[in-house]
C-alpha positions as CSV (number, residue, x, y, z in Angstrom):
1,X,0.0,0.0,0.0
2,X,1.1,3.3,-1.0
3,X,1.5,6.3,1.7
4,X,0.6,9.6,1.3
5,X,4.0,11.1,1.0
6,X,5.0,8.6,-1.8
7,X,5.2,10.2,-5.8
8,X,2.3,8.3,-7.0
9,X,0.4,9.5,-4.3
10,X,1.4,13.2,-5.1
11,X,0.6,12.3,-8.7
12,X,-3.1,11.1,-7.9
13,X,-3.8,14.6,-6.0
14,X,-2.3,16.7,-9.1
15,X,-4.5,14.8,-11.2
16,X,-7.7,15.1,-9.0
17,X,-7.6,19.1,-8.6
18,X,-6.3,19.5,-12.5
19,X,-9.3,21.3,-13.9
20,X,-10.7,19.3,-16.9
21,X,-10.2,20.7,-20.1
22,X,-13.2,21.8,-22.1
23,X,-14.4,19.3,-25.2
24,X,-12.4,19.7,-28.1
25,X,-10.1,21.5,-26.9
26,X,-7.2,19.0,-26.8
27,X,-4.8,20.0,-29.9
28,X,-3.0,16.5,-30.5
29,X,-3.6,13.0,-29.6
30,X,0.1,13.3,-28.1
31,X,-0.9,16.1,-25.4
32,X,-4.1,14.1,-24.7
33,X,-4.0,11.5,-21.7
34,X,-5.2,8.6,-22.2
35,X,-7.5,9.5,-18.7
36,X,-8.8,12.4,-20.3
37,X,-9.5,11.0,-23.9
38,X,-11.8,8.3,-22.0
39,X,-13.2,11.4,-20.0
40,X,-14.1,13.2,-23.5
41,X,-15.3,9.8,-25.3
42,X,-17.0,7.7,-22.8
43,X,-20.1,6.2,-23.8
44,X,-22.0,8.9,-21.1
45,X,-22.1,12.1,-20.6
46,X,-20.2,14.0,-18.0
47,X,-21.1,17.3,-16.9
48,X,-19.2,19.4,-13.8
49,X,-21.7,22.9,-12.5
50,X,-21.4,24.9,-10.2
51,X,-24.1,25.2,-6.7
52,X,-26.5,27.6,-9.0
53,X,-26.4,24.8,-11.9
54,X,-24.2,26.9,-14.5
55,X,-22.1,24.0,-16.7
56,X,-18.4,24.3,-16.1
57,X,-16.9,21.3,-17.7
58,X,-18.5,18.7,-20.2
59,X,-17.4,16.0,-22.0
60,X,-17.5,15.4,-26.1
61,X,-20.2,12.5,-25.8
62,X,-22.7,14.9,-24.1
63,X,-22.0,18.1,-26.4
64,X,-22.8,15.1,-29.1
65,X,-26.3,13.5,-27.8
66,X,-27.5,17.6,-27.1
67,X,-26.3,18.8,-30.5
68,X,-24.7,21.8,-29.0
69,X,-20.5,23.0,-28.9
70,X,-18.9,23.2,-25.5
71,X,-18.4,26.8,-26.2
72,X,-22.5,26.9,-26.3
73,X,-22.9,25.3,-22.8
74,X,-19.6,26.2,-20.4
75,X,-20.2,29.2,-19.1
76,X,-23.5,30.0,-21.1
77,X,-26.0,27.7,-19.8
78,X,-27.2,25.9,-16.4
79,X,-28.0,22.1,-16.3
80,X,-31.4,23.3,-15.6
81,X,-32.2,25.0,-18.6
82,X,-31.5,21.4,-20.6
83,X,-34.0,19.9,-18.9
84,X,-37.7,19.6,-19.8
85,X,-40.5,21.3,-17.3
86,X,-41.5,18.2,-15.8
87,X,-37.6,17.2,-14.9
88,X,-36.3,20.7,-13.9
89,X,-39.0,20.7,-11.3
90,X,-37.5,17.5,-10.0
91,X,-34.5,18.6,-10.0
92,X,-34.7,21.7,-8.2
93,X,-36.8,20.0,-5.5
94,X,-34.6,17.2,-5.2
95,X,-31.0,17.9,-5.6
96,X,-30.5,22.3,-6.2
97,X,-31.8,22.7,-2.4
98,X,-29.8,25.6,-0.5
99,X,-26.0,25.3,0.1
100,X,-25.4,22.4,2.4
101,X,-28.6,21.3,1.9
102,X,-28.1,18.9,-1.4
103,X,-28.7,15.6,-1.5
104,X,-27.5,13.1,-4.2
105,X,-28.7,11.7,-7.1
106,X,-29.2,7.9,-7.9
107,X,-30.4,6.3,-11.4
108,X,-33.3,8.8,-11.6
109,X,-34.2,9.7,-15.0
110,X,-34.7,12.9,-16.4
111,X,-35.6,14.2,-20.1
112,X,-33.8,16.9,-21.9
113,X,-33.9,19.0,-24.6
114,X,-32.0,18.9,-27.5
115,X,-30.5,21.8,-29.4
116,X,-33.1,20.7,-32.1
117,X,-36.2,20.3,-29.2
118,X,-35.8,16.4,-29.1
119,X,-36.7,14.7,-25.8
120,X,-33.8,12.9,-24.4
121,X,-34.3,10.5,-21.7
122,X,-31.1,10.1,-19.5
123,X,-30.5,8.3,-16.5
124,X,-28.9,10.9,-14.2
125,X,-26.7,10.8,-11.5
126,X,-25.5,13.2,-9.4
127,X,-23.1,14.3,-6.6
128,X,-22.5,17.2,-4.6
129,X,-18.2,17.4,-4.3
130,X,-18.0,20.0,-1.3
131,X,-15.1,22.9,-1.2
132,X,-11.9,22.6,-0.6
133,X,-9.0,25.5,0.0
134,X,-7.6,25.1,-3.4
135,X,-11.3,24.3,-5.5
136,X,-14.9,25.6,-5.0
137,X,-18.0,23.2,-4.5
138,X,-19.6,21.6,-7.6
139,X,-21.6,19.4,-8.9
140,X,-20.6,15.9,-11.2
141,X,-23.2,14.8,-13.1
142,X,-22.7,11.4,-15.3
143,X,-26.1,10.9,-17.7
144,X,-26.4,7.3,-19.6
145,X,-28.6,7.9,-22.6
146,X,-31.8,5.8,-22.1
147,X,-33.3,7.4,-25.6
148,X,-33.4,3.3,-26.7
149,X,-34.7,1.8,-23.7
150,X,-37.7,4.4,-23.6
151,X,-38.5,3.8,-27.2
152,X,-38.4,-0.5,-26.0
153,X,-40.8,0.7,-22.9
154,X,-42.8,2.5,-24.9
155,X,-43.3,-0.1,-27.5
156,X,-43.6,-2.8,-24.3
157,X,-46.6,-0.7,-23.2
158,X,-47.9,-0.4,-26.8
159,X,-47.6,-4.5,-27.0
160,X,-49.3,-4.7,-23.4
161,X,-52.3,-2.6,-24.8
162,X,-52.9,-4.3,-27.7
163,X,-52.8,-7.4,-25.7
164,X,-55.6,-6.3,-23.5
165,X,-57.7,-5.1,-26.2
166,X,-57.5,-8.2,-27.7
167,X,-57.7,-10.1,-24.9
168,X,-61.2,-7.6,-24.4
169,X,-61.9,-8.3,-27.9
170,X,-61.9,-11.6,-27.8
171,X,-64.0,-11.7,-24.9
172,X,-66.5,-9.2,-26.2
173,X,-66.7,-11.6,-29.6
174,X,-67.1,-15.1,-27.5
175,X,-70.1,-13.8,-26.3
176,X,-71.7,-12.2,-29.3
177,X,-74.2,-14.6,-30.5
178,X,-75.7,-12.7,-33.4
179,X,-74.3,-10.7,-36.4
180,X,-75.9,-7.5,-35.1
181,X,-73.7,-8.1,-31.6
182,X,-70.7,-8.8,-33.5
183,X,-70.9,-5.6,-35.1
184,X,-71.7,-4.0,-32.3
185,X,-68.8,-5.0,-30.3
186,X,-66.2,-3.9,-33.6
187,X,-67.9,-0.6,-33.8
188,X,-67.2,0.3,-29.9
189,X,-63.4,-1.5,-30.2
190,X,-62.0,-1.1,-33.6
191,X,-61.1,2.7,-32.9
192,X,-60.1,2.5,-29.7
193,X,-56.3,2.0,-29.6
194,X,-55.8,3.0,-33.1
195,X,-55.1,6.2,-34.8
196,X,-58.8,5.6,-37.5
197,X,-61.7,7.8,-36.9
198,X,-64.0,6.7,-39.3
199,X,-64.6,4.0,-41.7
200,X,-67.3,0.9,-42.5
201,X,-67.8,-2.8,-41.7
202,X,-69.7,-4.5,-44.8
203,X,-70.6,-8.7,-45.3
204,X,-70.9,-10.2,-48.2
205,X,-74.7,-11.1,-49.9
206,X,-74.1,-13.2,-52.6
207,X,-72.3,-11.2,-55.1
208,X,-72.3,-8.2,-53.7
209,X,-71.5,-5.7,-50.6
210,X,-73.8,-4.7,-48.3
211,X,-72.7,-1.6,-45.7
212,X,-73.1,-3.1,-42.1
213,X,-72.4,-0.3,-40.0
214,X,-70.7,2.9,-39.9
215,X,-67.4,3.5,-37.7
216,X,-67.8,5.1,-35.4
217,X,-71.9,4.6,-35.7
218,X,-73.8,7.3,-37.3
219,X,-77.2,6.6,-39.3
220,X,-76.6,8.8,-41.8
221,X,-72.8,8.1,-43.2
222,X,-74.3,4.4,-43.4
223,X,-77.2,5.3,-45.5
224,X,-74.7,7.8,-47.4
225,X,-72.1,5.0,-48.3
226,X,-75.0,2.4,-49.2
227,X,-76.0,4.8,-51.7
228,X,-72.5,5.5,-52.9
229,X,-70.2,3.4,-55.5
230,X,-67.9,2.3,-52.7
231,X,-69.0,-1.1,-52.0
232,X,-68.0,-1.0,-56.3
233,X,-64.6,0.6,-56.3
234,X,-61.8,-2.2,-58.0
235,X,-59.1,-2.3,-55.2
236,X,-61.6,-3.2,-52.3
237,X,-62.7,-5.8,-54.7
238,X,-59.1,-6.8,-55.6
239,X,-58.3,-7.0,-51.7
240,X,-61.3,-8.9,-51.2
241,X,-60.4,-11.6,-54.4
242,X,-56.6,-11.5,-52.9
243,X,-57.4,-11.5,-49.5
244,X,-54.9,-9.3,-49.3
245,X,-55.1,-6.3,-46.8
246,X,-54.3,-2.8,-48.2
247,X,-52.6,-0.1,-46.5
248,X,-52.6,3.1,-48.3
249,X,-51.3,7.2,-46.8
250,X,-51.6,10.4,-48.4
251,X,-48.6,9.8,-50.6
252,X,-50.0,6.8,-52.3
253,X,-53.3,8.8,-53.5
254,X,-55.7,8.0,-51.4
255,X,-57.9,10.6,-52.6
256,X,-57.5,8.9,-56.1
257,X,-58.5,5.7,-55.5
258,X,-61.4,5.9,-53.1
259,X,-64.3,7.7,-53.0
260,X,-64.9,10.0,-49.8
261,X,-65.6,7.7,-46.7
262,X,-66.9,11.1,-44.7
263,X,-70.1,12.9,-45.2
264,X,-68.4,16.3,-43.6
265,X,-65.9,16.5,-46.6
266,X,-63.1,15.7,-45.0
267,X,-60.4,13.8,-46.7
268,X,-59.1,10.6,-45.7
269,X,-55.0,10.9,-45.1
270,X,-54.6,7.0,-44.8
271,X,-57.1,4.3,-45.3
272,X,-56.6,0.0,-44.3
273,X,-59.1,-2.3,-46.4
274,X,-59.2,-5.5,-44.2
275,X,-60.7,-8.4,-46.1
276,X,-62.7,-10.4,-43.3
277,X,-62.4,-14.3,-44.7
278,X,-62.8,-17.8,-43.3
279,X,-61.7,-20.8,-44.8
280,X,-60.6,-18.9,-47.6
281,X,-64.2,-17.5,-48.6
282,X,-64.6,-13.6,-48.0
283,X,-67.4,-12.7,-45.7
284,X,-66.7,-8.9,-45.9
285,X,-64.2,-6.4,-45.3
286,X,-63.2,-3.3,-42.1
287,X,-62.3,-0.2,-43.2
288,X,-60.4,1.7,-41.1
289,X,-59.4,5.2,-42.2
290,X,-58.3,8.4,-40.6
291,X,-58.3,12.4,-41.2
292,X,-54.3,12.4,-39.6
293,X,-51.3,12.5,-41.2
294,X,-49.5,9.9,-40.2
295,X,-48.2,6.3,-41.4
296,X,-49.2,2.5,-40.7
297,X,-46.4,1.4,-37.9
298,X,-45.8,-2.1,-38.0
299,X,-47.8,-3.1,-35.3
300,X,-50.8,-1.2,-35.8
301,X,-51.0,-3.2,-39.1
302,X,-50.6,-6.3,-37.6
303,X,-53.3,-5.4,-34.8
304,X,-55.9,-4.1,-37.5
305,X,-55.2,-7.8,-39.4
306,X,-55.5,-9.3,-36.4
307,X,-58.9,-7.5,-35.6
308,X,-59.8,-8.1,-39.3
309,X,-59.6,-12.0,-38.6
310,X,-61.3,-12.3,-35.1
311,X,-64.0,-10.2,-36.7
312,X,-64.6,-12.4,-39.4
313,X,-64.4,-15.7,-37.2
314,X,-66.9,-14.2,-34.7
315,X,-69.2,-12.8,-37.6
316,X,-69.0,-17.4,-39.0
317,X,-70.1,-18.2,-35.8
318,X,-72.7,-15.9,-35.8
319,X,-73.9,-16.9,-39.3
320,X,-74.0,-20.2,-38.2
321,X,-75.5,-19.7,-34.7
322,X,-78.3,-18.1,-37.0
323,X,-78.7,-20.7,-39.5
324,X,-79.1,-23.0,-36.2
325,X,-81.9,-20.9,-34.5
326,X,-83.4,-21.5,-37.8
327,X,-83.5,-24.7,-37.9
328,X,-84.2,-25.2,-34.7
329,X,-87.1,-23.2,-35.1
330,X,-87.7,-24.9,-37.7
331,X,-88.0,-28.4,-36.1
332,X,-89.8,-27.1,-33.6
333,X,-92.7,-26.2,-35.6
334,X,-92.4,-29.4,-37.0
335,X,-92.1,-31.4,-33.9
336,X,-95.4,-29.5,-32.7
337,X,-97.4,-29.7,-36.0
338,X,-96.5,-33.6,-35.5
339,X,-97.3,-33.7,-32.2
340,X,-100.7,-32.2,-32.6
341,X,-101.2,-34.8,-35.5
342,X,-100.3,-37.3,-32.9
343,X,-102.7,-36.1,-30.3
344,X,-105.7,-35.9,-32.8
345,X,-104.8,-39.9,-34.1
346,X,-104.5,-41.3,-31.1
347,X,-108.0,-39.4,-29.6
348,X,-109.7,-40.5,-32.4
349,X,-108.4,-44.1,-32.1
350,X,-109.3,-43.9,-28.3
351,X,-112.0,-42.0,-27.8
352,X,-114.9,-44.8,-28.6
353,X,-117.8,-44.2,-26.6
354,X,-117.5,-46.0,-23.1
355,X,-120.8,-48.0,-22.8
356,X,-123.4,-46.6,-20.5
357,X,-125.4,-49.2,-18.2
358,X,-126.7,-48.4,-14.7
359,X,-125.1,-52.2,-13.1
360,X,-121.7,-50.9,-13.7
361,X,-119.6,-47.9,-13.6
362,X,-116.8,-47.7,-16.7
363,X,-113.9,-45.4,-16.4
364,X,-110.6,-44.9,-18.6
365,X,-107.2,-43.0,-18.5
366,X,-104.6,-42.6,-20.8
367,X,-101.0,-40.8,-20.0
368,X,-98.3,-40.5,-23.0
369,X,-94.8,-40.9,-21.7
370,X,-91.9,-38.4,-21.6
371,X,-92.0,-35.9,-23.5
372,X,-92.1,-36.4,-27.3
373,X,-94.4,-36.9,-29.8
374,X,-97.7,-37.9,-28.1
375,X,-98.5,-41.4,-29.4
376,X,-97.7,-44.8,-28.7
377,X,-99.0,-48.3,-29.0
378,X,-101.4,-48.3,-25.9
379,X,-105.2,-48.9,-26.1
380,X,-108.0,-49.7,-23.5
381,X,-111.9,-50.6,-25.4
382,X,-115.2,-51.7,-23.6
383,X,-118.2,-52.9,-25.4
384,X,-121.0,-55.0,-24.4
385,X,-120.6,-58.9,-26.0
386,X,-124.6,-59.6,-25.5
387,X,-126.9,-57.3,-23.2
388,X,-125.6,-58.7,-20.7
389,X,-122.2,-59.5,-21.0
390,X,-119.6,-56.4,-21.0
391,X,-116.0,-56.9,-22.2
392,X,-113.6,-54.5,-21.5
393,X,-109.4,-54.7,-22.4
394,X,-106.4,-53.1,-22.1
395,X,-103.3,-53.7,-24.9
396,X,-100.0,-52.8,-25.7
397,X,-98.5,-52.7,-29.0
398,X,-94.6,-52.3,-29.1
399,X,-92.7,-48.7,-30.0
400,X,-94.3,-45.6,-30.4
401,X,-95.2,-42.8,-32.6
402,X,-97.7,-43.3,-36.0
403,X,-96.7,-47.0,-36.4
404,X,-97.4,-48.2,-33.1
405,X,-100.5,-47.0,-33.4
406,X,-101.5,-47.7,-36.7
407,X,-100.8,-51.5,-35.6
408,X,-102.4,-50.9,-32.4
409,X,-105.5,-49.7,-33.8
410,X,-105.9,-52.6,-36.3
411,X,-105.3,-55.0,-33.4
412,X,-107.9,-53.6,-31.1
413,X,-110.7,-53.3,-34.3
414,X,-109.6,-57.2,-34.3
415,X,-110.0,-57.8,-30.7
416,X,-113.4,-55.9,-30.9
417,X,-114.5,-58.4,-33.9
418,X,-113.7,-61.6,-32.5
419,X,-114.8,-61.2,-28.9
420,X,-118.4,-60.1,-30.8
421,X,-118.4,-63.9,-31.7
422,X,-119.4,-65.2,-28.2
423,X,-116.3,-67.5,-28.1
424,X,-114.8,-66.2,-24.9
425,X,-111.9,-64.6,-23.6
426,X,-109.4,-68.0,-24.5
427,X,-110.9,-68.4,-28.2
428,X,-110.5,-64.5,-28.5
429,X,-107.1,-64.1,-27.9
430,X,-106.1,-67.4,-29.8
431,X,-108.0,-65.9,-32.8
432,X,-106.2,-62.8,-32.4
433,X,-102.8,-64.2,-32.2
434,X,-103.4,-66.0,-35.1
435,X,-104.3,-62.5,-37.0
436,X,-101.3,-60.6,-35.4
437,X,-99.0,-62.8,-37.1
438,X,-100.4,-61.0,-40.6
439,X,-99.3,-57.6,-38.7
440,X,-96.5,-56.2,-39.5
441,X,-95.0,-54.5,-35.8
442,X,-97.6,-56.4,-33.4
443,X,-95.2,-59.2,-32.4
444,X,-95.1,-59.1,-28.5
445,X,-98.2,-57.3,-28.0
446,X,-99.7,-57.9,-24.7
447,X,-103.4,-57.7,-24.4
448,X,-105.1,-58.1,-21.4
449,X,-109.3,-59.3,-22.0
450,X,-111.9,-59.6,-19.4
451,X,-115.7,-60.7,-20.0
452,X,-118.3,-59.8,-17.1
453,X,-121.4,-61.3,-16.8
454,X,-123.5,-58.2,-14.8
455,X,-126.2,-60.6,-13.9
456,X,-124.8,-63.5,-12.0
457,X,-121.5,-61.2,-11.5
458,X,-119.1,-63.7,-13.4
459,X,-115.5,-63.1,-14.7
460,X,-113.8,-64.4,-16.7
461,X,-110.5,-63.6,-18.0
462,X,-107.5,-63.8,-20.5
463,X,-103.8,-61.7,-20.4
464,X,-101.5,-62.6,-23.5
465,X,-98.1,-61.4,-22.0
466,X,-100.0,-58.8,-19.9
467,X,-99.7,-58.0,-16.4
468,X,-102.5,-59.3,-14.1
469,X,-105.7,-57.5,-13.6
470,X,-106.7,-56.4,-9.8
471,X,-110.0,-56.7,-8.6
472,X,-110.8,-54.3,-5.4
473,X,-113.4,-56.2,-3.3
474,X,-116.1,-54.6,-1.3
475,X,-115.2,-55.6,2.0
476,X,-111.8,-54.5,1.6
477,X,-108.5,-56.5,0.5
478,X,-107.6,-56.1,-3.6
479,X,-106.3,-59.4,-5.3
480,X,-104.2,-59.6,-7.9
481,X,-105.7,-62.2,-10.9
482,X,-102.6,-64.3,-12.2
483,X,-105.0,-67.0,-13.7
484,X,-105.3,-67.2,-17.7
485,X,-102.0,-66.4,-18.7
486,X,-100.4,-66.9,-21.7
487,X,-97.1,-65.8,-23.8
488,X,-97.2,-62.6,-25.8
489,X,-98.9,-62.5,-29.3
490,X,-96.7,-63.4,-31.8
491,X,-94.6,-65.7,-29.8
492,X,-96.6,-68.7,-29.4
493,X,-99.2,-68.1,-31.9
494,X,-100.1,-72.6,-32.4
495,X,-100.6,-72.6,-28.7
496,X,-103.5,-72.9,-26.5
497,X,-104.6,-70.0,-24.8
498,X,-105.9,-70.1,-21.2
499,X,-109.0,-68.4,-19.4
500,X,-109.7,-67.9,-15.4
501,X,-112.8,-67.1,-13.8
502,X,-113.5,-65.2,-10.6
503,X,-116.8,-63.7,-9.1
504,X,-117.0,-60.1,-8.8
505,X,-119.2,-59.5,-6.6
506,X,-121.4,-56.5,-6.4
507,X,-119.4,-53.1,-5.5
508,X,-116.2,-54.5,-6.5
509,X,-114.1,-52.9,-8.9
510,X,-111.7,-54.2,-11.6
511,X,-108.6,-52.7,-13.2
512,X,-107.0,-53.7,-16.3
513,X,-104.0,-51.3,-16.8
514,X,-100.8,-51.5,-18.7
515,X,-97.3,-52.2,-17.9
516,X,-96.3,-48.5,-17.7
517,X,-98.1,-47.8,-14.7
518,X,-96.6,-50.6,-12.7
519,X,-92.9,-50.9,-14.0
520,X,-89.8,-48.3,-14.1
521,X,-85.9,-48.1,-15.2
522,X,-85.6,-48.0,-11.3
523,X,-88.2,-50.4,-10.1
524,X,-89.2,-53.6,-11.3
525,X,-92.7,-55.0,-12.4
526,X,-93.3,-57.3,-9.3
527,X,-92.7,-54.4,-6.7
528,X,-94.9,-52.0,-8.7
529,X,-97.6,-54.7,-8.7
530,X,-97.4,-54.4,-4.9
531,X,-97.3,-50.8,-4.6
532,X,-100.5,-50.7,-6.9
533,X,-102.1,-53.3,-4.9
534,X,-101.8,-51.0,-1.3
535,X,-102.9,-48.1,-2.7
536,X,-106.3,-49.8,-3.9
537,X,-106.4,-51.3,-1.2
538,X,-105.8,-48.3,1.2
539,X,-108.4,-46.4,-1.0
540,X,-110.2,-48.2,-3.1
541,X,-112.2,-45.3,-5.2
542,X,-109.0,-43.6,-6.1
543,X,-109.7,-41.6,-9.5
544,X,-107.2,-43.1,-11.7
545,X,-104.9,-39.6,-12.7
546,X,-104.4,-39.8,-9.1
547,X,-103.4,-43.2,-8.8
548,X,-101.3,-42.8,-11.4
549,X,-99.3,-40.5,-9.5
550,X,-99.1,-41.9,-6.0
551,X,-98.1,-45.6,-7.9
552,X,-95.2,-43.5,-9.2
553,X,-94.3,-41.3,-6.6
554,X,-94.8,-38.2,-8.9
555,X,-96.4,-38.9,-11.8
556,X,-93.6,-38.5,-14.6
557,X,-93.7,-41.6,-16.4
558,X,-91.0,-42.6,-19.1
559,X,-93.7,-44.8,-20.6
560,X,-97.5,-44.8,-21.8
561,X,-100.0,-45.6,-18.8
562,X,-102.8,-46.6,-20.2
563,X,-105.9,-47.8,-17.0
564,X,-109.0,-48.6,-17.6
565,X,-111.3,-49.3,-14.4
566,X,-114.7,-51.5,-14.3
567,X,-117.3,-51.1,-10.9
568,X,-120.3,-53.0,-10.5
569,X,-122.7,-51.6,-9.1
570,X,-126.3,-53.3,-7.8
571,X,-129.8,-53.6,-10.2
């Protein structure tokens, strides 16, 4: 370690109070230090003022960056007056305080003005030396030209922007369902963030153009332009053939080439034709224009492209959200025009007139299941045999809609003929199994047939694959009749069928009902038997609806219910 007293020691102090030459004003390399040629050429700026600011010393780089000599600034001009407004009132409340009172600089960056009024963003620092015997107090300054890095922050926050407005954009768009929300959502963002303020959004309609809306919106520049040759002009066409978007300022003869695009008369300075296309097929075109001078930076074009293809993406999905509503309206009114067709067959294929005789006391329901077209294979008849002899059954053809019960209503106009024979239940069914076998769709139809005799108050009874009839009696109890069963039609259609008979007994009641009222996905035939079979027999003059609903639970069936009830009632 060196002393103080040694030479080199001696030589640091001569070369730390040697005032600093002014830039430029070193005659030849040879009487230029290599300290003080990297003090005039550094790659900052070096400044040395006095308290009050006045510029004493400054290097070459500085007098460079500013534009001016050193003979403009030592001696002529503060540090202050270099600075814009915003940073000389930093400056002068942060660091030119009252002697004694100054406080250092670190990294803080101020903007100054060029000899030619250029901003010029410099990171400053700063430090007060104090006085010594042999040197007055001043101020260093070193400034690092940060010109670049606001230009990269500047275009970073430009970037960020855009971002977000897309980001808003696209958010906006996924929610726009129609075309007239789509355009809606370009009118209020397509000028924001750009320099346009005006210009059009058209679609394509068949061969031609058609003027969507006006940007920003106003009635009357849209009616203006739909009457005006600008969805005609060739280069929006060629742009549109291309798909090619066009970018055109003042020097390229705008005014030339296009028409007006404002109703006030005032000229266009730069216009951008956007062609809007999906899968290669143009659905229109944004025009973005503007009254300014100024020119198409790179990534404003890429934005209003951008734009341009979100906008056409979002306008396809509303085309095709449209042409769905359509059809879907569409279907509807064709679902309820069949369903009313539906209703009116299968009313006038059930609603036969119930016979009316004072001994007994006839009653019918009949529930469609879920919630499509209203028809299915399900039928319920009564009729009287002989005077004194009422039948009454309960079928159910396989499938549903207008073949189910096209089938169904041939097989109960069969059932109807050859019970009128007087051959009982047995020779019924066998004659209709026989006949289904000629049917095309009534294989597996169950049909459950009952004769009554309202004199002596015999039953008897037939079920072809059908669940059991339950007769209610009078004194309380219900039974379930599994007598005179047989397979399905269709399935066994050589063998015998069987009959049972029962008495029935005056103020009993009977119920013939289908398979939909008793069995479920969830539950299975045998335990919706039962459940039908306590609720009779907990209330035995239950209307049927009702029954209906309290054998389900709640009355939403995934299946027809078709019930038909028979009471006898005394002479």
């Amino acid at each position: 370690m060196l002393s103080d007293g040694s030479p080199n020691a001696a030589c640091r102090s001569e070369q730390r109070h040697r005032p600093w030459p002014r830039s430029g004003q070193f005659v030849s390399r040879s009487a230029v230090t290599p300290f003080e040629r990297l003090f005039d050429q550094a790659p900052c700026g070096f400044l040395l003022t006095d308290l009050d600011g006045l510029i004493q010393q400054v290097n070459a780089r500085f007098a460079t960056w500013t534009g001016y000599t050193a003979d403009e600034l030592v001696g002529r001009r503060t540090f202050q007056e270099l600075l814009s407004v915003e940073s000389q009132i930093y400056y002068r409340t942060h660091f030119a305080q009252p002697s004694g009172q100054q406080q250092g600089m670190r990294d803080v960056a101020l903007e100054l003005n060029g000899v030619d009024g250029r901003p010029i963003l410099a990171v400053t620092n700063a430090e007060l030396h104090e006085a010594t015997p042999t040197e007055p107090a001043r101020v260093w300054l070193v400034l690092i030209d940060a010109t670049a890095r606001r230009a990269f922050e500047q275009e970073s926050q430009r970037a960020r922007q855009r971002l977000a407005r897309l980001q808003r954009l696209t958010s906006a768009f996924a929610v726009a369902l129609t075309r007239q929300e789509v355009v809606s959502v370009t009118v209020a963002e397509i000028l924001d963030g750009t320099e346009g303020d005006h210009g059009f959004l058209a679609d394509v309609v068949g061969d031609n153009l058609r003027i969507l809306e006006a940007l920003p919106h106003d009635e009357v520049a849209r009616a203006a332009w739909e009457a005006s040759d600008i969805p005609n002009i060739p280069l929006l066409a060629q742009s549109m053939r291309s798909n090619t978007p066009v970018f055109m300022e003042n020097s390229d003869g705008v005014g030339t080439l296009l028409p007006p695009l404002r109703t006030d008369g005032v000229s266009s300075r730069r216009v951008a034709l956007l062609p809007m296309a999906t899968a290669g097929q143009a659905r229109g075109v944004l025009c973005v224009a503007s009254s300014k001078e100024a020119t198409f930076q790179p990534d404003e074009r890429a934005f209003l492209v951008l734009f341009a293809e979100l906008t056409a993406q979002a306008i396809e999905r509303a085309r095709l959200h449209d042409e769905a509503i359509v059809r879907a309206e569409q279907m509807i009114a064709l679902y309820d025009h069949e369903r009313q067709v539906a209703a009116l067959f299968q009313q006038h294929l059930l609603n036969r007139r119930m016979p009316v005789d004072e001994r007994v006391v006839l009653d019918a329901s009949y529930q469609a299941g879920g919630d499509l077209v209203e028809i299915g294979g399900d039928f319920f008849d009564a009729f009287f045999v002989t005077k004194n002899r009422l039948a009454v059954a309960v079928g159910d053809v396989v499938g549903r809609g207008i073949p189910a019960a096209t089938v169904m209503g041939q097989v109960r106009t069969a059932l109807r003929a050859y019970a009128l024979e007087g051959r009982g239940p047995a020779s019924t069914l066998e004659r209709l199994d026989a006949f289904a076998e000629s049917i095309e769709g009534a294989f597996c139809t169950s049909v459950g047939y009952s004769e009554l005799d309202l004199e002596t108050g015999e039953l008897r009874y037939s079920c072809a694959g059908h669940p059991p009839p339950v007769l209610v009696l009078p004194a309380g109890g219900a039974e379930v009749l599994w007598g005179g069963r047989s397979p399905l039609l269709g399935v066994d259609p050589a063998g015998p069928k069987t009959e049972a008979v029962v008495h029935m007994p005056v103020g009993a009641r009977l119920l013939l009902y289908s398979d939909g009222l008793v069995e479920t996905r969830t539950r299975p035939i045998d335990e919706g038997i039962a459940v039908l079979v306590t609720q009779l027999d907990a209330n035995r003059d239950i209307g049927l609806d009702r029954l209906a609903r309290v054998v389900d639970g709640h009355g939403a069936y995934s299946d027809d219910v078709c019930v038909l009830s028979l009471t006898r009632r005394s002479q």
